[in-house]
N, CA, C and O atoms as a printed pandas DataFrame, in Angstrom:
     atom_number atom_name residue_name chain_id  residue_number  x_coord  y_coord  z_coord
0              1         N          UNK        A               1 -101.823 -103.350  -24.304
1              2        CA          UNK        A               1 -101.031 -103.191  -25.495
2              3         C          UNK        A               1 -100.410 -104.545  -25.803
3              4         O          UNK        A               1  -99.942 -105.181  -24.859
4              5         N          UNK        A               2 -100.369 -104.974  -26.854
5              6        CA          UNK        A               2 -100.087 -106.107  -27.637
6              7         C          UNK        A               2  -98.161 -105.748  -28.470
7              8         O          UNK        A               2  -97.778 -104.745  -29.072
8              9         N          UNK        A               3  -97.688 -106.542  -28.262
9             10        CA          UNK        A               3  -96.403 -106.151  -29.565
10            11         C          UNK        A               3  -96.320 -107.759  -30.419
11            12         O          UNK        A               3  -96.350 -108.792  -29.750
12            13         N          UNK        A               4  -96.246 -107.788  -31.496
13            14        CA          UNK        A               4  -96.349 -108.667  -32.882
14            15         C          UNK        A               4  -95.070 -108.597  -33.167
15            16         O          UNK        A               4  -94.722 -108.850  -34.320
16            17         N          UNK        A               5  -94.061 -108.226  -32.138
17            18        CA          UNK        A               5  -92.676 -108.635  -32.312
18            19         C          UNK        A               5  -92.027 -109.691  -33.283
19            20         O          UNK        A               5  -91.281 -109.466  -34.236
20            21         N          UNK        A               6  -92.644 -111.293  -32.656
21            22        CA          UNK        A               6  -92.593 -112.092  -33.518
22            23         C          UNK        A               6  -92.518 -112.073  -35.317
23            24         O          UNK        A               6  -91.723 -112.622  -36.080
24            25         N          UNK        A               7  -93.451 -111.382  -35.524
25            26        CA          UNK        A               7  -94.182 -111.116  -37.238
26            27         C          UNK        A               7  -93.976 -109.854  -37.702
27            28         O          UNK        A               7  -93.368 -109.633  -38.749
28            29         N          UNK        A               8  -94.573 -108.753  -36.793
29            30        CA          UNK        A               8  -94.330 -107.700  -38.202
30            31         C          UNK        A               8  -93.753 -106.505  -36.812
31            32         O          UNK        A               8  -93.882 -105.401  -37.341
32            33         N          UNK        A               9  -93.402 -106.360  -35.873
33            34        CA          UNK        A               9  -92.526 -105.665  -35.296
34            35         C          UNK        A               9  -93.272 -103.710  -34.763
35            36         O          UNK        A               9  -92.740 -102.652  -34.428
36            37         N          UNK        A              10  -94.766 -104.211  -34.984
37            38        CA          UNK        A              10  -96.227 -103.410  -34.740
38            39         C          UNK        A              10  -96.419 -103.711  -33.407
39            40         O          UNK        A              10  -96.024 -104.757  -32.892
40            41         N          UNK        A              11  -97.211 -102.535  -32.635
41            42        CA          UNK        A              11  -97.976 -102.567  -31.794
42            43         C          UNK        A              11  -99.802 -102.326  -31.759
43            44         O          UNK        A              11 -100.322 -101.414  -32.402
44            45         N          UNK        A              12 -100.421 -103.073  -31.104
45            46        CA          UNK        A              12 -101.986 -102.567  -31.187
46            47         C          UNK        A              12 -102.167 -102.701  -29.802
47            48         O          UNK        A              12 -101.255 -102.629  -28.979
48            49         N          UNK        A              13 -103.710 -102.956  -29.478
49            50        CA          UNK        A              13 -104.394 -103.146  -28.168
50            51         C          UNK        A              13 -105.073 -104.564  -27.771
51            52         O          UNK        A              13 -105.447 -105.212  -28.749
52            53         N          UNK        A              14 -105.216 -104.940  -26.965
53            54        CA          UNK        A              14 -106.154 -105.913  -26.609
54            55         C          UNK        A              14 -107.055 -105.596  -25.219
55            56         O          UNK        A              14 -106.645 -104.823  -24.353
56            57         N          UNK        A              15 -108.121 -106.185  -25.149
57            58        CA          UNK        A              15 -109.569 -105.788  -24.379
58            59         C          UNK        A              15 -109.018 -106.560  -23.040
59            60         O          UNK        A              15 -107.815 -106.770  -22.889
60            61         N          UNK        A              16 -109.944 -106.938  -22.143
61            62        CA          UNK        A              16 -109.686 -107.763  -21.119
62            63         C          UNK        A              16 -109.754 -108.894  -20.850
63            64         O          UNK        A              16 -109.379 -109.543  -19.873
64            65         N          UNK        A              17 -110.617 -109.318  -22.411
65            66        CA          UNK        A              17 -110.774 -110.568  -22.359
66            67         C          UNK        A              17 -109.213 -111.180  -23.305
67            68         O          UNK        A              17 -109.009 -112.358  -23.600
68            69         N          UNK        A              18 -108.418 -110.165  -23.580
69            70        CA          UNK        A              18 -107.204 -111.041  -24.087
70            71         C          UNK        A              18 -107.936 -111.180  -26.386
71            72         O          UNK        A              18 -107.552 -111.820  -27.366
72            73         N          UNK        A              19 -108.829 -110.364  -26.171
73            74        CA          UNK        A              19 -108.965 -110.132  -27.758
74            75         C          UNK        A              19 -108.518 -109.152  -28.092
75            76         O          UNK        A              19 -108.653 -108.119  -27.436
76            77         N          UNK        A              20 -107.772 -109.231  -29.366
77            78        CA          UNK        A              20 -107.357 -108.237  -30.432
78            79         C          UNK        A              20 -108.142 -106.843  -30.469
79            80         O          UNK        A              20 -108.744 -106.680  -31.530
80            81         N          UNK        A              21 -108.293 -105.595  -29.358
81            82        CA          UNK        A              21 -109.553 -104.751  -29.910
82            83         C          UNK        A              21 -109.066 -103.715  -30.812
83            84         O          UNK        A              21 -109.883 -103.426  -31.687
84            85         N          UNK        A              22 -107.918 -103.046  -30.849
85            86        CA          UNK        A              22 -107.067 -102.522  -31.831
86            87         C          UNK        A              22 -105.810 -102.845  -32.953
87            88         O          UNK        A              22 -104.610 -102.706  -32.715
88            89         N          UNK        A              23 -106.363 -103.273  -34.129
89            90        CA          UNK        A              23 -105.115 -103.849  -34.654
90            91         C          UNK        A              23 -103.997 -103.615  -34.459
91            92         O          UNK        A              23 -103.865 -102.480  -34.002
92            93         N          UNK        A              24 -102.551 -104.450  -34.653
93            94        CA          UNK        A              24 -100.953 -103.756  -34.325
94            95         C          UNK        A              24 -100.760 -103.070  -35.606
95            96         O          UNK        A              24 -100.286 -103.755  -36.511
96            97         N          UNK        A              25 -101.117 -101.505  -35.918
97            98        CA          UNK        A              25 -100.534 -101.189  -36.696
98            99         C          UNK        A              25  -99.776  -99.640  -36.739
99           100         O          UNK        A              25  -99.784  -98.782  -37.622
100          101         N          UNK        A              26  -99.071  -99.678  -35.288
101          102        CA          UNK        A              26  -98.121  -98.958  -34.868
102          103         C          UNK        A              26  -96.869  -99.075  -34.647
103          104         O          UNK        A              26  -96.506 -100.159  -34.189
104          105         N          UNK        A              27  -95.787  -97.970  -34.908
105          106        CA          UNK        A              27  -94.159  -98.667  -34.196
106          107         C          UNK        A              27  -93.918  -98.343  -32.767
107          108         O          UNK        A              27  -92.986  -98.732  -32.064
108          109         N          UNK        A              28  -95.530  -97.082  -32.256
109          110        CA          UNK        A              28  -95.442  -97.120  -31.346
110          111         C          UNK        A              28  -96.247  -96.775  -30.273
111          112         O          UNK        A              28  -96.681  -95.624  -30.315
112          113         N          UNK        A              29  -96.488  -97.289  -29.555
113          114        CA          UNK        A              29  -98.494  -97.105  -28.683
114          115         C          UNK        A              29  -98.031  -97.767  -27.492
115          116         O          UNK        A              29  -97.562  -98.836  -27.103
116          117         N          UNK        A              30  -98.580  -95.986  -26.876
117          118        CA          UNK        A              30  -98.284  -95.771  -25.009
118          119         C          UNK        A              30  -99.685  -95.952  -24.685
119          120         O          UNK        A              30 -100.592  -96.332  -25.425
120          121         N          UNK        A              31  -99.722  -95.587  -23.339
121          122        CA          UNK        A              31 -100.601  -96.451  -22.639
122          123         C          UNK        A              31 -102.267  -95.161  -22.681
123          124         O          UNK        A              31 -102.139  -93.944  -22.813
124          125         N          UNK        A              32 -103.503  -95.809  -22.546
125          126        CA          UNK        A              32 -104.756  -95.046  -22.359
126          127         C          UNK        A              32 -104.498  -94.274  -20.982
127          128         O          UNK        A              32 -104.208  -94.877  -19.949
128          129         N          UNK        A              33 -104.601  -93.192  -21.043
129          130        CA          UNK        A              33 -105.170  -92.142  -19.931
130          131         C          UNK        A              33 -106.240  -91.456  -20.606
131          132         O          UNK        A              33 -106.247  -91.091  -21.782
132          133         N          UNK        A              34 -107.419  -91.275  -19.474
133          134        CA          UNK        A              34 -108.530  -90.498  -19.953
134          135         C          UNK        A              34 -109.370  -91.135  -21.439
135          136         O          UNK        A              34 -110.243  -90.413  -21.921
136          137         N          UNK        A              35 -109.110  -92.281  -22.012
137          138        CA          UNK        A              35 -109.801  -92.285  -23.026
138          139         C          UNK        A              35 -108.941  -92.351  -24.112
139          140         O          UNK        A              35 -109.437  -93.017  -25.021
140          141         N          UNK        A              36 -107.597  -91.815  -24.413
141          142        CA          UNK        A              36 -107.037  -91.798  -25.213
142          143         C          UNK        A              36 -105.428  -92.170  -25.041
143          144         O          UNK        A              36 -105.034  -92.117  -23.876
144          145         N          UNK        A              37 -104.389  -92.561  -26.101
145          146        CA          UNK        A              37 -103.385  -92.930  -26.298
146          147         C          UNK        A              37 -102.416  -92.632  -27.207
147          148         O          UNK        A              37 -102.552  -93.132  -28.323
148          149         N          UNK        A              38 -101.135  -91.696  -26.929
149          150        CA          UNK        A              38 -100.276  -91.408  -27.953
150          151         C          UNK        A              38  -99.647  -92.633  -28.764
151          152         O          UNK        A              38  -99.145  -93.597  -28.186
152          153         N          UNK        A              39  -99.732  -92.485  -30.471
153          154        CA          UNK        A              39  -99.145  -93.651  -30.936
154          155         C          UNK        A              39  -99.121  -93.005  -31.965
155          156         O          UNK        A              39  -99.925  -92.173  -32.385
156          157         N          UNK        A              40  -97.371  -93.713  -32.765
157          158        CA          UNK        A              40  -97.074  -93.504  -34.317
158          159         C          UNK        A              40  -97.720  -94.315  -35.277
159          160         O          UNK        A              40  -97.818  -95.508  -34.990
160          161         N          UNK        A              41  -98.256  -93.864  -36.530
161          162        CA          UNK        A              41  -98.646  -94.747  -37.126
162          163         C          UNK        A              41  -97.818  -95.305  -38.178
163          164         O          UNK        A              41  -97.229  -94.560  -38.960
164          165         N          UNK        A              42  -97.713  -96.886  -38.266
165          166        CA          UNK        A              42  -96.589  -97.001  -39.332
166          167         C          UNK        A              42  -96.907  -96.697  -40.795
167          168         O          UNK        A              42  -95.966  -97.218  -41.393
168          169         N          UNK        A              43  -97.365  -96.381  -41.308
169          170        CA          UNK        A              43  -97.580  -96.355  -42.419
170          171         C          UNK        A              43  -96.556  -94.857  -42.694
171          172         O          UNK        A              43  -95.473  -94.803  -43.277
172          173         N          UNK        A              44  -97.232  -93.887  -42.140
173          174        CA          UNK        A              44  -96.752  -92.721  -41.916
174          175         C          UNK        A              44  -96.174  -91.892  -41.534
175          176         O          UNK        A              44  -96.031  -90.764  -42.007
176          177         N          UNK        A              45  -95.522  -92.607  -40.090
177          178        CA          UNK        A              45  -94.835  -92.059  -39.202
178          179         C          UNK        A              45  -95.400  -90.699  -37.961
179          180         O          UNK        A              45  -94.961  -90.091  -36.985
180          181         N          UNK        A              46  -97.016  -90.805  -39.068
181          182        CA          UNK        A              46  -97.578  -89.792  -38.172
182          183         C          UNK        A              46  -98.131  -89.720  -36.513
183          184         O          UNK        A              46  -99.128  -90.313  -36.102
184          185         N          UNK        A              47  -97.403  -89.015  -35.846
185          186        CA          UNK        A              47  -97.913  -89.079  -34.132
186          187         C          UNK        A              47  -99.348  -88.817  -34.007
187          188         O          UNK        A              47  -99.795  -87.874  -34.659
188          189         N          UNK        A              48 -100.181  -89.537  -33.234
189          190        CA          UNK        A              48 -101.521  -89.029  -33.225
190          191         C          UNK        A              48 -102.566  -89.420  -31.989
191          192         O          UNK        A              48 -102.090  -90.418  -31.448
192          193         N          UNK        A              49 -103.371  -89.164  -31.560
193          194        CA          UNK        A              49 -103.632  -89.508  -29.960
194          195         C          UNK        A              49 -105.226  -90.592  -30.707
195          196         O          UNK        A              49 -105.946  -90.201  -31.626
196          197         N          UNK        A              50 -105.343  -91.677  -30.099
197          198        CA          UNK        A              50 -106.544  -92.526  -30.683
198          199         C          UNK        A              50 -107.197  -92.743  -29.918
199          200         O          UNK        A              50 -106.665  -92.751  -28.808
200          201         N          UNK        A              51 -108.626  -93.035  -29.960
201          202        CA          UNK        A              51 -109.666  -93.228  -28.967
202          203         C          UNK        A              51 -109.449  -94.844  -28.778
203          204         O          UNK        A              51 -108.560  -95.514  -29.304
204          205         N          UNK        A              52 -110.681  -95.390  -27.727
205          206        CA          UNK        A              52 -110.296  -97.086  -27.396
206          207         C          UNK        A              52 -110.851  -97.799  -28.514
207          208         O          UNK        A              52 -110.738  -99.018  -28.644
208          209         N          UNK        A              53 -111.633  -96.815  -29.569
209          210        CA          UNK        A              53 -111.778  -97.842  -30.524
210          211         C          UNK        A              53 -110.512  -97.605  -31.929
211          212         O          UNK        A              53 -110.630  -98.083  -33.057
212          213         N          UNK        A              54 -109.618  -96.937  -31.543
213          214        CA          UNK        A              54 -108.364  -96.860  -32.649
214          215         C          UNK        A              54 -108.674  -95.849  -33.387
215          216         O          UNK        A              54 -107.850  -95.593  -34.264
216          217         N          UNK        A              55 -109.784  -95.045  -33.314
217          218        CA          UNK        A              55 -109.887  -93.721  -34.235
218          219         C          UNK        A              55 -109.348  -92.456  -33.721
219          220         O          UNK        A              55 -109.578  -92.023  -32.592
220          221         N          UNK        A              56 -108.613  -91.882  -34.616
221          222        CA          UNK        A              56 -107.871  -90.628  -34.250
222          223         C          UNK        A              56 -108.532  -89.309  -34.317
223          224         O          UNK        A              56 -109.214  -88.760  -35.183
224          225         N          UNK        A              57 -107.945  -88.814  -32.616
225          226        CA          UNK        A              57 -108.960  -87.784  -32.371
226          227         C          UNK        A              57 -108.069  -86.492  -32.459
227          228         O          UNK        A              57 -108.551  -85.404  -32.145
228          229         N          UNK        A              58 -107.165  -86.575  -32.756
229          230        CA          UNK        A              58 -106.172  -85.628  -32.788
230          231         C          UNK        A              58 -104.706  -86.008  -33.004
231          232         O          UNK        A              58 -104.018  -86.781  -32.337
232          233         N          UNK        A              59 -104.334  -85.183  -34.247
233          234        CA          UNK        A              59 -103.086  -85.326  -35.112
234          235         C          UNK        A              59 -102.217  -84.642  -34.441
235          236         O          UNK        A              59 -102.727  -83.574  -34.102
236          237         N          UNK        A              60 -100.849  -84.774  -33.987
237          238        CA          UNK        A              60  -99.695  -84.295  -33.698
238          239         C          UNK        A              60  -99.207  -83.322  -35.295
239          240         O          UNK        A              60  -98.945  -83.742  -36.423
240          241         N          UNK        A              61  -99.244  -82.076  -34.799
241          242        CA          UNK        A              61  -98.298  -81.374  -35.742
242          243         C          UNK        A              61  -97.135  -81.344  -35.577
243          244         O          UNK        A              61  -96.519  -81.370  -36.643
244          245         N          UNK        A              62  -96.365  -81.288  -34.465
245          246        CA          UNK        A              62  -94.942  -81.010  -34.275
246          247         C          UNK        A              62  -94.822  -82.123  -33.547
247          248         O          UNK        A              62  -95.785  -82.817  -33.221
248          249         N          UNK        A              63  -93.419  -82.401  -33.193
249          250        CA          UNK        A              63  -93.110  -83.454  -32.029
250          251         C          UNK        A              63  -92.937  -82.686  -30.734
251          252         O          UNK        A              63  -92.557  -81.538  -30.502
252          253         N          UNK        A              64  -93.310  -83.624  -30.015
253          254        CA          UNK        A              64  -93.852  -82.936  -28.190
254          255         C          UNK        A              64  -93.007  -84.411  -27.538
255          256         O          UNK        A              64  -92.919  -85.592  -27.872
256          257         N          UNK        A              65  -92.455  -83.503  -26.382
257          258        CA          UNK        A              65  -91.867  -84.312  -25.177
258          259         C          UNK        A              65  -92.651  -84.259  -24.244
259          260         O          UNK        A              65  -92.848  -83.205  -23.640
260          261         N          UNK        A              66  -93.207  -85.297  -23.967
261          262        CA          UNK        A              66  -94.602  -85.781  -23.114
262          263         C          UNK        A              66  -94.610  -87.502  -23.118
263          264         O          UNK        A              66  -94.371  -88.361  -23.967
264          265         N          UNK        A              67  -95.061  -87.503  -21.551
265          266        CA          UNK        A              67  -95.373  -88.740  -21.139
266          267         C          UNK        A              67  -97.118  -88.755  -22.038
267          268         O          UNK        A              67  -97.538  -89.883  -22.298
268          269         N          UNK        A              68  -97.725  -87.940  -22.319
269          270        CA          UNK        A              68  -98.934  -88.179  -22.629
270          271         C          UNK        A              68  -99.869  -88.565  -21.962
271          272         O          UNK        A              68 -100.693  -89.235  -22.584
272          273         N          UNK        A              69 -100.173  -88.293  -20.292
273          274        CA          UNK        A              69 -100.691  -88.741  -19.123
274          275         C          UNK        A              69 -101.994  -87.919  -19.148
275          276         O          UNK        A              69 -100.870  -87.928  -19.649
276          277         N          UNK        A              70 -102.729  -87.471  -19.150
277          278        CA          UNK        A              70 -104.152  -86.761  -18.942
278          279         C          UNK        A              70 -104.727  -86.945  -17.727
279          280         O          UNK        A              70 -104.793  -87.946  -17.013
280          281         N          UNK        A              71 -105.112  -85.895  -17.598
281          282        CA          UNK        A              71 -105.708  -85.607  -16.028
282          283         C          UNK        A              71 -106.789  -84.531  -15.797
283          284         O          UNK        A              71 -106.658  -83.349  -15.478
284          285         N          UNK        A              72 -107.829  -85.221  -16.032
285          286        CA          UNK        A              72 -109.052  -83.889  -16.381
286          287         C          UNK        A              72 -108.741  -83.396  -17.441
287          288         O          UNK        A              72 -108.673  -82.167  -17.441
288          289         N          UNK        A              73 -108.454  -84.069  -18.646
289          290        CA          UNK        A              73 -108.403  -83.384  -19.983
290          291         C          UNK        A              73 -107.237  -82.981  -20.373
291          292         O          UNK        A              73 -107.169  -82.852  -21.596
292          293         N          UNK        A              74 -106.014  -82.659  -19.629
293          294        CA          UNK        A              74 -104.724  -81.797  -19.906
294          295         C          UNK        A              74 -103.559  -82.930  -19.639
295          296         O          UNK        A              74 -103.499  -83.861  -18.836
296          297         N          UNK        A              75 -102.849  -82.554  -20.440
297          298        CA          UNK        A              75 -101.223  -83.020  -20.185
298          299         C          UNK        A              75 -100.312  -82.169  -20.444
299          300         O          UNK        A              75 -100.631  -81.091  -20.947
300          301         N          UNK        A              76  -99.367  -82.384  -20.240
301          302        CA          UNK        A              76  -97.997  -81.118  -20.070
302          303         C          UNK        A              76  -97.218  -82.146  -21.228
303          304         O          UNK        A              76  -97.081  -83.352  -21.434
304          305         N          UNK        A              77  -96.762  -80.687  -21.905
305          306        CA          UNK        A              77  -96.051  -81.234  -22.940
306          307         C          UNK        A              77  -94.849  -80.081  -23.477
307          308         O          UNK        A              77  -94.912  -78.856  -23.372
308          309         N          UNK        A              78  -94.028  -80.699  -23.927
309          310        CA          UNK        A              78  -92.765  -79.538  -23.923
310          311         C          UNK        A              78  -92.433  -79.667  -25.554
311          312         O          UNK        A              78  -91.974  -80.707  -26.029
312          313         N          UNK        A              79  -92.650  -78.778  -26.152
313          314        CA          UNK        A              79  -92.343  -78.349  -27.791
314          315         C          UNK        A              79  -90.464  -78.366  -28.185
315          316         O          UNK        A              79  -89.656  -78.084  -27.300
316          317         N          UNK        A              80  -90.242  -78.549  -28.893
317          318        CA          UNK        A              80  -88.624  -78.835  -29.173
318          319         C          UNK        A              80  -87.902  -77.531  -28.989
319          320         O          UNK        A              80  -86.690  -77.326  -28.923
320          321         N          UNK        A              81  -88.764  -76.816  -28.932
321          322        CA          UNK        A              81  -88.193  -74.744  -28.436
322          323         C          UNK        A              81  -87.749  -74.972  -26.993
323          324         O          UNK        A              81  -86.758  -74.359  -26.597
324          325         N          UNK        A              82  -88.520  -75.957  -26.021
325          326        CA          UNK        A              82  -88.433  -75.856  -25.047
326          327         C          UNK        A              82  -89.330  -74.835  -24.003
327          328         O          UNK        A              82  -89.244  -74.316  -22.890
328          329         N          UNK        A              83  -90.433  -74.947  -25.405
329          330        CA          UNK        A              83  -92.248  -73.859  -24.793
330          331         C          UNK        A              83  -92.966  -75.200  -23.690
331          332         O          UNK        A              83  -92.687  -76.380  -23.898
332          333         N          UNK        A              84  -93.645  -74.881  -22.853
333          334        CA          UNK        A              84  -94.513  -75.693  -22.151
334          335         C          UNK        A              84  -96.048  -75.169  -22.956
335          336         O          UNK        A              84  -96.441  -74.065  -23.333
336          337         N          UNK        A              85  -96.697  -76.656  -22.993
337          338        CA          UNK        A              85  -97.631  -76.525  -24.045
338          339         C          UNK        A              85  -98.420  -77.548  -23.322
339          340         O          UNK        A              85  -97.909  -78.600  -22.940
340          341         N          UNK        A              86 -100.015  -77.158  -23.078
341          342        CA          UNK        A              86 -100.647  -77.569  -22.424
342          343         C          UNK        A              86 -101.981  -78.544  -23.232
343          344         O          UNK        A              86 -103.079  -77.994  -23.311
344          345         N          UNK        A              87 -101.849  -79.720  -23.704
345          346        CA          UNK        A              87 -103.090  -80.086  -24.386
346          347         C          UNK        A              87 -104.448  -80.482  -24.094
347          348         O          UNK        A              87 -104.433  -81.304  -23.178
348          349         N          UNK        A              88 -105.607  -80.232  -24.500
349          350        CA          UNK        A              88 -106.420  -80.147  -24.251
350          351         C          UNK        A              88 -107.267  -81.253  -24.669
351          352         O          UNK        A              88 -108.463  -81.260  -24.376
């Protein structure tokens, strides 16, 4: 993960070689487990989980309290009711 602190106050990704592979155009992008990564998008504010090439594979409808960790496919996630909600 990259932050553009300096300039526009976005987050994106970078590869291993230290290149740009996801533009910074988040306020906020946690880390890959399994393939994928929770991040807001700025434009929208919308939460959404992105693959390693930055395409979104799944939209957040509600807000979830979750580390966003995956483990064989699932993470534990807690709904603002205070439901345990299991994603897939």
């Amino acid at each position: 993960m990259v932050n553009t602190l300096s300039t526009t106050n976005l987050f994106g990704y970078i590869n291993t070689k230290g290149e740009l592979a996801i533009p910074c155009n988040y306020i906020y992008a946690g880390k890959f487990t399994e393939g994928v990564a929770h991040v807001t998008i700025s434009d929208s504010n919308d939460e959404v989980l992105i693959d390693r090439t930055g395409k979104i594979t799944t939209k957040l409808l509600e807000k979830y309290i979750s580390d966003f960790t995956f483990l064989e496919g699932l993470s534990v996630a807690y709904a603002p009711t205070g439901n345990k909600i299991i994603f897939e």
